[in-house]
Backbone atoms as SQL, in Angstrom:
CREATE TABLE atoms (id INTEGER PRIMARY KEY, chain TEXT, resi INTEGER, resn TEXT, atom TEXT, x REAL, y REAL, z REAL);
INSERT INTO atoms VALUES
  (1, 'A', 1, 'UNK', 'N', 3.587, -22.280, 39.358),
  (2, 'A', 1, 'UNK', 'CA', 3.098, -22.453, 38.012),
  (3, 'A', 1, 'UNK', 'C', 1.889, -21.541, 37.805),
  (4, 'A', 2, 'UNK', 'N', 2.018, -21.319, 36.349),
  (5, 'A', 2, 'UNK', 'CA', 0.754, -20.406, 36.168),
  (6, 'A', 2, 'UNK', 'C', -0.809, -20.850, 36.354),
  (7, 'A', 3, 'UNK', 'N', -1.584, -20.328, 36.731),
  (8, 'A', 3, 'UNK', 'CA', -3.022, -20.952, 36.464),
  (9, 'A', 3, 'UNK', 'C', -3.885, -20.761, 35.399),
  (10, 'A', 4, 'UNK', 'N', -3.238, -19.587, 34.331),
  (11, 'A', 4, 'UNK', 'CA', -3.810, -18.795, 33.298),
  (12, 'A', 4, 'UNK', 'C', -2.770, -19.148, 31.640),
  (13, 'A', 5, 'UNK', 'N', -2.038, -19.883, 31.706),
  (14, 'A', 5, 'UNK', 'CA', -0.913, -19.594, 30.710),
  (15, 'A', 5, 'UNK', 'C', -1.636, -19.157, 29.534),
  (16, 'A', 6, 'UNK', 'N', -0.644, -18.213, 29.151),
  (17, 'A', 6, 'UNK', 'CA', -1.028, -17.623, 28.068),
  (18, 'A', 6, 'UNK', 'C', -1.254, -16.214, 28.223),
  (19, 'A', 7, 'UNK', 'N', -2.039, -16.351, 29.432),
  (20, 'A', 7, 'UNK', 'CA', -2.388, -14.852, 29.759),
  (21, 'A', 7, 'UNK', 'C', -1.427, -13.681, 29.875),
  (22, 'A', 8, 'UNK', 'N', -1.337, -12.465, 29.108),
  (23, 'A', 8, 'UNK', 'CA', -0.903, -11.399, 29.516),
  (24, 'A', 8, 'UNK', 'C', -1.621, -10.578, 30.430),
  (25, 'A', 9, 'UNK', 'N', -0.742, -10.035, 31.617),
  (26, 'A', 9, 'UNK', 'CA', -1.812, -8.462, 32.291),
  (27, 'A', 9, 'UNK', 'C', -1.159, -7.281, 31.364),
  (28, 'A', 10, 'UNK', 'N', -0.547, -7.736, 30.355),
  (29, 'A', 10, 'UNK', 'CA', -0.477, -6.109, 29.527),
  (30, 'A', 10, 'UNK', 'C', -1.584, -6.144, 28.901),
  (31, 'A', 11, 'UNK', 'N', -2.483, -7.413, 28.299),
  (32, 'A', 11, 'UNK', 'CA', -3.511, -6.937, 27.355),
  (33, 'A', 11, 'UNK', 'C', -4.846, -7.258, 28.286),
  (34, 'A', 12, 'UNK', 'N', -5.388, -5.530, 28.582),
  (35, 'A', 12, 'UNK', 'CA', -6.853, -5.909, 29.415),
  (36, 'A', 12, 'UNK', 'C', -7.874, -6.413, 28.787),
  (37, 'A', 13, 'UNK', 'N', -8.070, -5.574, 27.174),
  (38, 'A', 13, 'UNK', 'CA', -9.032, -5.676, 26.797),
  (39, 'A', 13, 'UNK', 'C', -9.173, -5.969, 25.312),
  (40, 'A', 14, 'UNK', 'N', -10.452, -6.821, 24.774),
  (41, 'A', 14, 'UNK', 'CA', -9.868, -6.882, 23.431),
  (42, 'A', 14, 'UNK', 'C', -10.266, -5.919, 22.401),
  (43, 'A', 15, 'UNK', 'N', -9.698, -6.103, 21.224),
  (44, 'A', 15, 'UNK', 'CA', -10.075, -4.986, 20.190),
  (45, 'A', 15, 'UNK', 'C', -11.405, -4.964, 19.275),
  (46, 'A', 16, 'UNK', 'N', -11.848, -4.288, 19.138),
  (47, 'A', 16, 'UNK', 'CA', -13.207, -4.018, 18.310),
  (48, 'A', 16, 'UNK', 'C', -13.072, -3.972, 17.238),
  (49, 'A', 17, 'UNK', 'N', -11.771, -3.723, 16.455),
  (50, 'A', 17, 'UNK', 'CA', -11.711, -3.522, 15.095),
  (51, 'A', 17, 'UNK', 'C', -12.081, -4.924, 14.227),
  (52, 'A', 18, 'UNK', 'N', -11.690, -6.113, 14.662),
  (53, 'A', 18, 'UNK', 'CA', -12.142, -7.095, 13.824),
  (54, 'A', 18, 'UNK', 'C', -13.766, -6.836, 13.341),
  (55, 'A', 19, 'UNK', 'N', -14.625, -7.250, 14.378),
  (56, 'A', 19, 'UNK', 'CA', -15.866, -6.692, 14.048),
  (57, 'A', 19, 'UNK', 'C', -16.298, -5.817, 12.874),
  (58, 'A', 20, 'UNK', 'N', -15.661, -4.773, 12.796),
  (59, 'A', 20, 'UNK', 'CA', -15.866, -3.528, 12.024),
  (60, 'A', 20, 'UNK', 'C', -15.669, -3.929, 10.566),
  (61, 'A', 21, 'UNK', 'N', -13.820, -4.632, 10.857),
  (62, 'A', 21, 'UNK', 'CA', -13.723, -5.035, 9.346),
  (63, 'A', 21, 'UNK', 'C', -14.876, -5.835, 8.689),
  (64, 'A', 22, 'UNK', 'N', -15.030, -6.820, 9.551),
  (65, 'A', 22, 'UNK', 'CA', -16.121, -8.233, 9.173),
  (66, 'A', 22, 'UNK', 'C', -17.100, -7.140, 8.591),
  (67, 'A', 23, 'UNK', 'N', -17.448, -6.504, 9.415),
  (68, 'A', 23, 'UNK', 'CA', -19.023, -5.318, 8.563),
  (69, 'A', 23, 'UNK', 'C', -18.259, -4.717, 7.446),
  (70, 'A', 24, 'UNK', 'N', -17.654, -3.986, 7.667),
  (71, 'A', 24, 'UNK', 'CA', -17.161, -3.214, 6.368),
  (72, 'A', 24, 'UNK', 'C', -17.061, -4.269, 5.236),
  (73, 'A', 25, 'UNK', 'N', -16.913, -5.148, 5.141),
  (74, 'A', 25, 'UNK', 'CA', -16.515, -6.063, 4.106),
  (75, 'A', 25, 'UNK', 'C', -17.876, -6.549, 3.528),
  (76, 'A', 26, 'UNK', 'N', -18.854, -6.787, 4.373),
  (77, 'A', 26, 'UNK', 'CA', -19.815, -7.726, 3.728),
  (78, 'A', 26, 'UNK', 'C', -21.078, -6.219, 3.440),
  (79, 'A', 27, 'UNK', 'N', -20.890, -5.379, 4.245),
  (80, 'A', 27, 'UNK', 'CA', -21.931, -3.605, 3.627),
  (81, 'A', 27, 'UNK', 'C', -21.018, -3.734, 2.456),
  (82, 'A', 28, 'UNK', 'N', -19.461, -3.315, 1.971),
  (83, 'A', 28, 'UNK', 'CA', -19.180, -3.153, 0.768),
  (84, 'A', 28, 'UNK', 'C', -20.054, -4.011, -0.601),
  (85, 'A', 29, 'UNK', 'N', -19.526, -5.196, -0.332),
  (86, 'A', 29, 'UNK', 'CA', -20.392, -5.960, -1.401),
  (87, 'A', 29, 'UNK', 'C', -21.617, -6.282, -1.336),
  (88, 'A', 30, 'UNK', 'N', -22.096, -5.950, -0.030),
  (89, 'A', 30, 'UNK', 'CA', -23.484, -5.919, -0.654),
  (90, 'A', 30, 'UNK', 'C', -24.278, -4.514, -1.273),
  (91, 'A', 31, 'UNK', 'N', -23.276, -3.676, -0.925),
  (92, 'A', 31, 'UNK', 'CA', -23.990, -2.312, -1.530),
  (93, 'A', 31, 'UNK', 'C', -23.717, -2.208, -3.287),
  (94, 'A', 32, 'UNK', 'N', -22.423, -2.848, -3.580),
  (95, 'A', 32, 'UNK', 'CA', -21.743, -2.557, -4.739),
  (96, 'A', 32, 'UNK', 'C', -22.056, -4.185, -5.646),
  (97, 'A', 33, 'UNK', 'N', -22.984, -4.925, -4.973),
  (98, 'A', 33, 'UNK', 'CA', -23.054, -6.614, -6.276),
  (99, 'A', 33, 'UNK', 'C', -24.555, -6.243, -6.281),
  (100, 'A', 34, 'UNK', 'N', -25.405, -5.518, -5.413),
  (101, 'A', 34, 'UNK', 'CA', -26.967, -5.793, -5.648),
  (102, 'A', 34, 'UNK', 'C', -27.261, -4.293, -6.156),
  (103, 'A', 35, 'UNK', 'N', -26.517, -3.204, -6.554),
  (104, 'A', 35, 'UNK', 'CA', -26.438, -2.728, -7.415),
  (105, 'A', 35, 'UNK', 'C', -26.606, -1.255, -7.387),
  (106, 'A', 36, 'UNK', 'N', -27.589, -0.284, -8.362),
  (107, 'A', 36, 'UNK', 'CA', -28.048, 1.023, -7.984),
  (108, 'A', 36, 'UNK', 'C', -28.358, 1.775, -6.854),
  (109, 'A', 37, 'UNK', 'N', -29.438, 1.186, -6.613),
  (110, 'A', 37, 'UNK', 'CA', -30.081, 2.261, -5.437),
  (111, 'A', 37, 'UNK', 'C', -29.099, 1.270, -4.095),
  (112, 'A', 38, 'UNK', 'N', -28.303, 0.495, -4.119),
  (113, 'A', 38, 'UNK', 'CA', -27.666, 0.377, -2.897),
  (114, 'A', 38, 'UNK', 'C', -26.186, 0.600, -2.902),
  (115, 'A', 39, 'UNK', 'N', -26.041, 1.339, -3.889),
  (116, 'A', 39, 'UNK', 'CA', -24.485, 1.512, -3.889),
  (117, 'A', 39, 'UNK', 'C', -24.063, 2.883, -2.664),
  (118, 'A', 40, 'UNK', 'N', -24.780, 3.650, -2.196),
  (119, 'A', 40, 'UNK', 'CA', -24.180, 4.119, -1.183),
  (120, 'A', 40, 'UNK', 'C', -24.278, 3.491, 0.256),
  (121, 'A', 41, 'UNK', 'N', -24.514, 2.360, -0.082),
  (122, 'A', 41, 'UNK', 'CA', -24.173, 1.231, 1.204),
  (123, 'A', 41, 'UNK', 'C', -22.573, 0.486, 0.936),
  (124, 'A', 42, 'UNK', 'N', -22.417, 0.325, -0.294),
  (125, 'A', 42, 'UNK', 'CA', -21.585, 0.046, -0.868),
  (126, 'A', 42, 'UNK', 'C', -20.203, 0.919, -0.248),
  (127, 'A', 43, 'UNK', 'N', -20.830, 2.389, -0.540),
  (128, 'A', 43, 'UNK', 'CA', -19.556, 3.873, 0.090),
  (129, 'A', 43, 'UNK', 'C', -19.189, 3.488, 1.278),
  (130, 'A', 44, 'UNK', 'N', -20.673, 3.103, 2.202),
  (131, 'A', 44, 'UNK', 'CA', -20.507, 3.320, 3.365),
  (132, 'A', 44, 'UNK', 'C', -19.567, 2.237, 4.123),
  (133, 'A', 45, 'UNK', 'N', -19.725, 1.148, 3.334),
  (134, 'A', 45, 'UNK', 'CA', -19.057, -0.061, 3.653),
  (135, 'A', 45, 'UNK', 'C', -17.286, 0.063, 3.405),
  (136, 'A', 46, 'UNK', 'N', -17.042, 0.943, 2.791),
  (137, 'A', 46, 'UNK', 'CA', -15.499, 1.492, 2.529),
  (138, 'A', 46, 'UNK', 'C', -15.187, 2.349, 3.126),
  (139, 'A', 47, 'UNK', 'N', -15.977, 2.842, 3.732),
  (140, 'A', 47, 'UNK', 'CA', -15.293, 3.772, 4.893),
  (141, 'A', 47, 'UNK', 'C', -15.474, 3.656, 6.296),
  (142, 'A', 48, 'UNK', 'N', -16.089, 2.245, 6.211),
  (143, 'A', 48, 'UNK', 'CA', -15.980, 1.706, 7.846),
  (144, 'A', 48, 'UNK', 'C', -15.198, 0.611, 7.515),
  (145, 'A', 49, 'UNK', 'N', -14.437, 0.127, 6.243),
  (146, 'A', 49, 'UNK', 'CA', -13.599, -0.533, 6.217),
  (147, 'A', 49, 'UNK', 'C', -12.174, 0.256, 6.172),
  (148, 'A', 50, 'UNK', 'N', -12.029, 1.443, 5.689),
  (149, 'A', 50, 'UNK', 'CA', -11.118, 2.460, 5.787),
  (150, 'A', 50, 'UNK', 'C', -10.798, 3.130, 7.385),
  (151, 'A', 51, 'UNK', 'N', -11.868, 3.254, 8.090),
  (152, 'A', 51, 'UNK', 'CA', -11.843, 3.904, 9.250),
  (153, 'A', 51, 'UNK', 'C', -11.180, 3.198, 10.296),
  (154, 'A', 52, 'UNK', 'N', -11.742, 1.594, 10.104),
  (155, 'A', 52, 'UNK', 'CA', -11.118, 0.160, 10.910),
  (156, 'A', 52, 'UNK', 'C', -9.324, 0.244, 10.625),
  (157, 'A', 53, 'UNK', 'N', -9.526, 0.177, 9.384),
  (158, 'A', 53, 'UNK', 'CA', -7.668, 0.048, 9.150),
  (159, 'A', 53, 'UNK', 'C', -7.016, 1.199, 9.784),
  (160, 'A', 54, 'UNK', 'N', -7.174, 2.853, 9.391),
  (161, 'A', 54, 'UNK', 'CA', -6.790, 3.533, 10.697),
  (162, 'A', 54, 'UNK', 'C', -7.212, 3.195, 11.838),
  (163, 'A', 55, 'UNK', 'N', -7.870, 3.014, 12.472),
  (164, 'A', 55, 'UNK', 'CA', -7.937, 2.115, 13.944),
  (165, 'A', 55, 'UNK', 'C', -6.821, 1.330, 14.128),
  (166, 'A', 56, 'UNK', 'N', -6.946, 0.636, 13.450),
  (167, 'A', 56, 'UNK', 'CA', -5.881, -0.454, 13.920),
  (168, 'A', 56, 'UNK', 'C', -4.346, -0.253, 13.764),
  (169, 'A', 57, 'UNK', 'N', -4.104, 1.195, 12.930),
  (170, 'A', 57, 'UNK', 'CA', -3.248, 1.416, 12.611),
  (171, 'A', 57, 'UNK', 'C', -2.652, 2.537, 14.147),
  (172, 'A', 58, 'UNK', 'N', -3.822, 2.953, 14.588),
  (173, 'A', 58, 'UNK', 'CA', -3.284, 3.909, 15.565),
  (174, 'A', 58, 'UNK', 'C', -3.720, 3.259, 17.027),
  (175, 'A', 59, 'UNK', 'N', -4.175, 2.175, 17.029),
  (176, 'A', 59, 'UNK', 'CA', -4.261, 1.263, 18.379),
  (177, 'A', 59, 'UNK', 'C', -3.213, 0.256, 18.722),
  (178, 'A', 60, 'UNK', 'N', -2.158, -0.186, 17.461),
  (179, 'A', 60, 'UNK', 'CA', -0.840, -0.808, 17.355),
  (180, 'A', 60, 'UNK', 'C', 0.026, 0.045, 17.784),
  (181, 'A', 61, 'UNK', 'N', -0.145, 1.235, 16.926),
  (182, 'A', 61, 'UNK', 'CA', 1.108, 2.312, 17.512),
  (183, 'A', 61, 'UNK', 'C', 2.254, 2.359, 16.450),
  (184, 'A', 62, 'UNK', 'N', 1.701, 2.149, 15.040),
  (185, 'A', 62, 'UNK', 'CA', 2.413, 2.081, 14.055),
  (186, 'A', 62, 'UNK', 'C', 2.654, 3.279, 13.397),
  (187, 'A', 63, 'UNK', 'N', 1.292, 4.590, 13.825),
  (188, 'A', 63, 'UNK', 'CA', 0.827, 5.855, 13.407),
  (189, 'A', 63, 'UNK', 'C', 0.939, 6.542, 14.741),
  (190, 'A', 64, 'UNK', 'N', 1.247, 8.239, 14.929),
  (191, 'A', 64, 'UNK', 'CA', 0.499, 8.769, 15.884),
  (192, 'A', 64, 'UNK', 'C', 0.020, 9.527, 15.882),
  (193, 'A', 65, 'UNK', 'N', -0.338, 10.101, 14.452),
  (194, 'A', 65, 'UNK', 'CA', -1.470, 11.039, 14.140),
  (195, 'A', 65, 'UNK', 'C', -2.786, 10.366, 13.072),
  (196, 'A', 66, 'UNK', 'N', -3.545, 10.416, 13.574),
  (197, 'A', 66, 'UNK', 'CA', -4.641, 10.293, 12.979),
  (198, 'A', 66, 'UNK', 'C', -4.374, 11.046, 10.686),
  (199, 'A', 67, 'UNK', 'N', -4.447, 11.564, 10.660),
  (200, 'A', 67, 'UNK', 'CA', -3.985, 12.593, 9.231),
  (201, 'A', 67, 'UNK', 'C', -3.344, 11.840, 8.416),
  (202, 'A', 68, 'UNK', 'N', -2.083, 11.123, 8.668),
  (203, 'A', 68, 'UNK', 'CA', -1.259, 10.663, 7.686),
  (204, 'A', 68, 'UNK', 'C', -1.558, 9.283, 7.120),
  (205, 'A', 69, 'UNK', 'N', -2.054, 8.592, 8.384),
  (206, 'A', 69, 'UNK', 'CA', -2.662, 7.005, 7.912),
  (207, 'A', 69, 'UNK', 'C', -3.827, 7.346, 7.141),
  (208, 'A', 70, 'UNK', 'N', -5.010, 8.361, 7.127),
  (209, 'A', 70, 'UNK', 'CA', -6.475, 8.604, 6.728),
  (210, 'A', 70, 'UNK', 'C', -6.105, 8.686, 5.397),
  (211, 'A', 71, 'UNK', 'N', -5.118, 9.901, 5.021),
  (212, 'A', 71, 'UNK', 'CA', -4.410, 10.125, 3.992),
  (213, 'A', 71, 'UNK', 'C', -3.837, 9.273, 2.076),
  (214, 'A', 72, 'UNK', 'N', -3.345, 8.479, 3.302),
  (215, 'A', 72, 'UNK', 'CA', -2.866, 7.224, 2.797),
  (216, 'A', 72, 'UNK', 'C', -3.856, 6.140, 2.196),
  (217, 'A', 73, 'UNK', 'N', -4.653, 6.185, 3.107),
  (218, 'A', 73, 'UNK', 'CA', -5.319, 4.951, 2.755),
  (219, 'A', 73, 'UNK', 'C', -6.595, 5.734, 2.126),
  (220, 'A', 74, 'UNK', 'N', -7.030, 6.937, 1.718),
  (221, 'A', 74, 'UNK', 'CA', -7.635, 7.305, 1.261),
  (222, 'A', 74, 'UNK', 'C', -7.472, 7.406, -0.530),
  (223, 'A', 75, 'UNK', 'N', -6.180, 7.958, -0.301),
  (224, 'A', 75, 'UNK', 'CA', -5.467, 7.729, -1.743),
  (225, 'A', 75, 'UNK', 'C', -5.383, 6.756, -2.362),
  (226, 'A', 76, 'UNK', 'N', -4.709, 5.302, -1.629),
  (227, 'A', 76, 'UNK', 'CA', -4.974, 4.090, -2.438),
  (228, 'A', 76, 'UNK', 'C', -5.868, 3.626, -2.196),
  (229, 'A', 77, 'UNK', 'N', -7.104, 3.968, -1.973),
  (230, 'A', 77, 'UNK', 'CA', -8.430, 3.110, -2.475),
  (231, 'A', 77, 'UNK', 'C', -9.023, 4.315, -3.201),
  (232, 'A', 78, 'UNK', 'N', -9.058, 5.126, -3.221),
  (233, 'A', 78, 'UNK', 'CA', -9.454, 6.647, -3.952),
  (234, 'A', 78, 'UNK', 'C', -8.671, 5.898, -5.534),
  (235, 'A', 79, 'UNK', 'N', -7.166, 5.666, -6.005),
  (236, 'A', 79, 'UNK', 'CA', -6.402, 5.503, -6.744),
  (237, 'A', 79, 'UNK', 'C', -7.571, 4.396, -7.519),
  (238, 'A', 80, 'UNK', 'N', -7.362, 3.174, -6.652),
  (239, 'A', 80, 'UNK', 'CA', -7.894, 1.919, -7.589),
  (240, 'A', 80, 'UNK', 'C', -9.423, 2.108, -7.540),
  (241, 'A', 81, 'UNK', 'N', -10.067, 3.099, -7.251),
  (242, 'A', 81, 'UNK', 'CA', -11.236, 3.525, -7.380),
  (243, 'A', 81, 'UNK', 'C', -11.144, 3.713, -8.907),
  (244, 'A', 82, 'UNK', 'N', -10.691, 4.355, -9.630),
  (245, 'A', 82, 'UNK', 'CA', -10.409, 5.725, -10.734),
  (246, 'A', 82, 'UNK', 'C', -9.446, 4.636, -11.304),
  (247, 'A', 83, 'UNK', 'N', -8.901, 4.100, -11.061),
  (248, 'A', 83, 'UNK', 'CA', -8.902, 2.635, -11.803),
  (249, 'A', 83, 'UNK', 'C', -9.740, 1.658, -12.248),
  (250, 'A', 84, 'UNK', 'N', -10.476, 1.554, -11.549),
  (251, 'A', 84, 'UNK', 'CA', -11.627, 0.410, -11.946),
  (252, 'A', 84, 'UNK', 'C', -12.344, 1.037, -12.928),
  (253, 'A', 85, 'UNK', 'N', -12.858, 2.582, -12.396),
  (254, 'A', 85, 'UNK', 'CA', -13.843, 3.294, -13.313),
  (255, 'A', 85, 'UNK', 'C', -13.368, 3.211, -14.417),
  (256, 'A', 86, 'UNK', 'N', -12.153, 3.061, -15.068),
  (257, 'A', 86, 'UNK', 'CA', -11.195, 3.511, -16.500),
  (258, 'A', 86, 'UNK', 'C', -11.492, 1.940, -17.225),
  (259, 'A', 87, 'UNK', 'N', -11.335, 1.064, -16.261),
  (260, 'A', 87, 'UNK', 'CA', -11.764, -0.451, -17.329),
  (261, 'A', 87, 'UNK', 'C', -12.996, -0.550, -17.138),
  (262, 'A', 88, 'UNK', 'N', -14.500, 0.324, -16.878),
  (263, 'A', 88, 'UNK', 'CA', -15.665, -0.463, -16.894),
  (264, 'A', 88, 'UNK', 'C', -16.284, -1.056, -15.538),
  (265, 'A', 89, 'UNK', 'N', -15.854, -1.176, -14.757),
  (266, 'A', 89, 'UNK', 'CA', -16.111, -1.758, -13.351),
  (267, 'A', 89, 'UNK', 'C', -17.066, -0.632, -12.707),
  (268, 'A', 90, 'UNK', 'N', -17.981, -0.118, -13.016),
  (269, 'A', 90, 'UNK', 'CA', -18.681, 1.156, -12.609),
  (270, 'A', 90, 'UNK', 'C', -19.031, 0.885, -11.303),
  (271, 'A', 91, 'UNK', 'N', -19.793, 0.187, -10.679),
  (272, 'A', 91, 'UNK', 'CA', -20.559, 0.286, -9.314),
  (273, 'A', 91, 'UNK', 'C', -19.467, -0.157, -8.333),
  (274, 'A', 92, 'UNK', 'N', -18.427, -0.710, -8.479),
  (275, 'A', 92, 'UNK', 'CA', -17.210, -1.545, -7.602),
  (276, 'A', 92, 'UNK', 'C', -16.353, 0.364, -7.708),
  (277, 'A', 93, 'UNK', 'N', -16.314, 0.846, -8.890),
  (278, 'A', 93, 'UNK', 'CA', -14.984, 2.214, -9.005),
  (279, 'A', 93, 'UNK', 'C', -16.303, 2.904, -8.358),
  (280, 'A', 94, 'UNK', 'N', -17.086, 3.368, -8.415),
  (281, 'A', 94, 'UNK', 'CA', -17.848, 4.778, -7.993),
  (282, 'A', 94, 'UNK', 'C', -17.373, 4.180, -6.617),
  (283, 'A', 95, 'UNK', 'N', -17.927, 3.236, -5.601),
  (284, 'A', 95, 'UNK', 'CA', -18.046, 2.998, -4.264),
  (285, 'A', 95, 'UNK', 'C', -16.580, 3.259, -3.483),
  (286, 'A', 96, 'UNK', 'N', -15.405, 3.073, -4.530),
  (287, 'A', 96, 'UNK', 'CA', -14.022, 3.171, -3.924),
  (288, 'A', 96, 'UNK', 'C', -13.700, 4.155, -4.177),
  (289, 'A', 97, 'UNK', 'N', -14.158, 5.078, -5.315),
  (290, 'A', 97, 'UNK', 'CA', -13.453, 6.625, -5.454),
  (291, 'A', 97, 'UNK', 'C', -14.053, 7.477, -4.557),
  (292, 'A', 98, 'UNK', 'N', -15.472, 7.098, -4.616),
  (293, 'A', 98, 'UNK', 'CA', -15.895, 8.131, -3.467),
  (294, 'A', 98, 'UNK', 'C', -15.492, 7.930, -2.124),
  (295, 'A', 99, 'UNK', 'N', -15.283, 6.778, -1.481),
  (296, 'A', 99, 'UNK', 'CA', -14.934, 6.405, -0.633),
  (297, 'A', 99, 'UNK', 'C', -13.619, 6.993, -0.045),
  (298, 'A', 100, 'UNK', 'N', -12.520, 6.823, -0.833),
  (299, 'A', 100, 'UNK', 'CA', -11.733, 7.444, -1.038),
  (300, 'A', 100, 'UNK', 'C', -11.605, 8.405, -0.809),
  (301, 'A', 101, 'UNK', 'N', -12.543, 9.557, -1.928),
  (302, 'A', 101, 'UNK', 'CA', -12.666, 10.906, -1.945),
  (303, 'A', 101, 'UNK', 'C', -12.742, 11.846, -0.409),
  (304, 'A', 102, 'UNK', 'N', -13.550, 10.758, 0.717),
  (305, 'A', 102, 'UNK', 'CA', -14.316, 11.019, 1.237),
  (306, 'A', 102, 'UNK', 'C', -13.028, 10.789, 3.027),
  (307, 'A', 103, 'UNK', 'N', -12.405, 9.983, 2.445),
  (308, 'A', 103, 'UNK', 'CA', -11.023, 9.623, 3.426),
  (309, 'A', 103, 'UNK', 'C', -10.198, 10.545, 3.352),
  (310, 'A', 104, 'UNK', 'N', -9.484, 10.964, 2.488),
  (311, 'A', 104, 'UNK', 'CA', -8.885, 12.313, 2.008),
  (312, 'A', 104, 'UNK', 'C', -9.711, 13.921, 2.337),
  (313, 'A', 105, 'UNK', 'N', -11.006, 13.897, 2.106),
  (314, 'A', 105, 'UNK', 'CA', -11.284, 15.440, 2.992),
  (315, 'A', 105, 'UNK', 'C', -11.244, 14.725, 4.428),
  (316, 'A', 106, 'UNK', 'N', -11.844, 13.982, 5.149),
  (317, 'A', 106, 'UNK', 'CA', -11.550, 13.432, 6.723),
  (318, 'A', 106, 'UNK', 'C', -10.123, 13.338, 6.939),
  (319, 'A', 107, 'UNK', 'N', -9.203, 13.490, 6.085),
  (320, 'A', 107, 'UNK', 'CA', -7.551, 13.710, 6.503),
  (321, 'A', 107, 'UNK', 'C', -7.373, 15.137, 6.830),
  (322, 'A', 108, 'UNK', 'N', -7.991, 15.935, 5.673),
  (323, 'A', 108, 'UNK', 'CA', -7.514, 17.453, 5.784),
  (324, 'A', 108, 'UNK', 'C', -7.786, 17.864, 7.269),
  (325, 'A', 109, 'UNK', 'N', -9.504, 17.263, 7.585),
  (326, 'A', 109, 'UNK', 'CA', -10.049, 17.413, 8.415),
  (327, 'A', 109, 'UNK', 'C', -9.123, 17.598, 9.555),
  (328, 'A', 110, 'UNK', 'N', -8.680, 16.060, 9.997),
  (329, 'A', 110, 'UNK', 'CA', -8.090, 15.461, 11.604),
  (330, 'A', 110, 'UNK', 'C', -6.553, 16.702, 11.450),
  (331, 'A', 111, 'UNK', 'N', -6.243, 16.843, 9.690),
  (332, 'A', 111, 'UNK', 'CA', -4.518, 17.514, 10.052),
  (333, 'A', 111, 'UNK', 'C', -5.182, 19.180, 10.534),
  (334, 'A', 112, 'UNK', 'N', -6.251, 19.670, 10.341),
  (335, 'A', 112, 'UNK', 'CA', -6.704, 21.035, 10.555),
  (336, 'A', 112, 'UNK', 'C', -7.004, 21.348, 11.982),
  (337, 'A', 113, 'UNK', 'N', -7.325, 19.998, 12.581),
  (338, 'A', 113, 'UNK', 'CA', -8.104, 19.612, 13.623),
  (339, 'A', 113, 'UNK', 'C', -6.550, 19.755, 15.116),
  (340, 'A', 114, 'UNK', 'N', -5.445, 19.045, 13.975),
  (341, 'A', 114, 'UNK', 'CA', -4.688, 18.588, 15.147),
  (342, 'A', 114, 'UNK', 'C', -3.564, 20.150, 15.151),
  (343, 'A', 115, 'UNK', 'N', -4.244, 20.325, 14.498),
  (344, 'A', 115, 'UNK', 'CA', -2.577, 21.761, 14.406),
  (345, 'A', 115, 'UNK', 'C', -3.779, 23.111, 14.687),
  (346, 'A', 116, 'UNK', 'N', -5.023, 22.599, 15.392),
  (347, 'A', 116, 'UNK', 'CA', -5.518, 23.797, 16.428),
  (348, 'A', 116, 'UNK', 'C', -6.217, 25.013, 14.887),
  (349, 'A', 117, 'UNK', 'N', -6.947, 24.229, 13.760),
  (350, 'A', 117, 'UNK', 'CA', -7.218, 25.295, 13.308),
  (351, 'A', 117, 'UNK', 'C', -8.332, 25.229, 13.244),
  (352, 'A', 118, 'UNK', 'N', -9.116, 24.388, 13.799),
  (353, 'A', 118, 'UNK', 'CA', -10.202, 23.864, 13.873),
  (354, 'A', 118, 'UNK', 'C', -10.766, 24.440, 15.507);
């Protein structure tokens, strides 16, 4: 009988990404509800919530380039960024478009990076 049940030896170690999200989530709103001068805490909080989801996307093994997930998820929060801005939502759309904006050049980046032009 086991002495550990439950235990896998495939999984050594655990993942860091929860953490990250938990931050990314609570820097977002607090950069983007307390307002002006903290809305690029707000950015910053979307792109360590953006950066986590590729993480987790390429530590599952669902992705295997870095480029196409950054891409992706740059666009749809870049998208409902430039959405929000169009109904009025100013400090919530600036923090996600730029954010966004900012996921999408870090795509060009990793695809320039991985095809050696970098």
């Amino acid at each position: 009988m086991e002495e550990q049940p439950g235990l896998s030896e495939q999984y050594t170690r655990a993942s860091p990404w929860p953490v990250f999200v938990a931050l990314g989530l609570v820097l977002t709103e607090f950069g983007v509800f307390l307002g002006n001068y903290l809305l690029p805490v707000g950015v910053g909080g979307v792109l360590l919530l953006e950066t986590s989801v590729v993480g987790i996307l390429r530590e599952s093994g669902y992705v295997d380039s870095l480029w196409p997930a950054s891409l992706g998820v740059g666009l749809l929060v870049g998208g409902v960024g430039v959405a929000l801005l169009t109904v009025g939502r100013f400090n919530r759309g600036v923090a996600l478009a730029g954010a966004g904006g900012i996921a999408v050049l870090a795509a060009v980046g990793f695809f320039c990076y991985e095809r050696g032009y970098l």
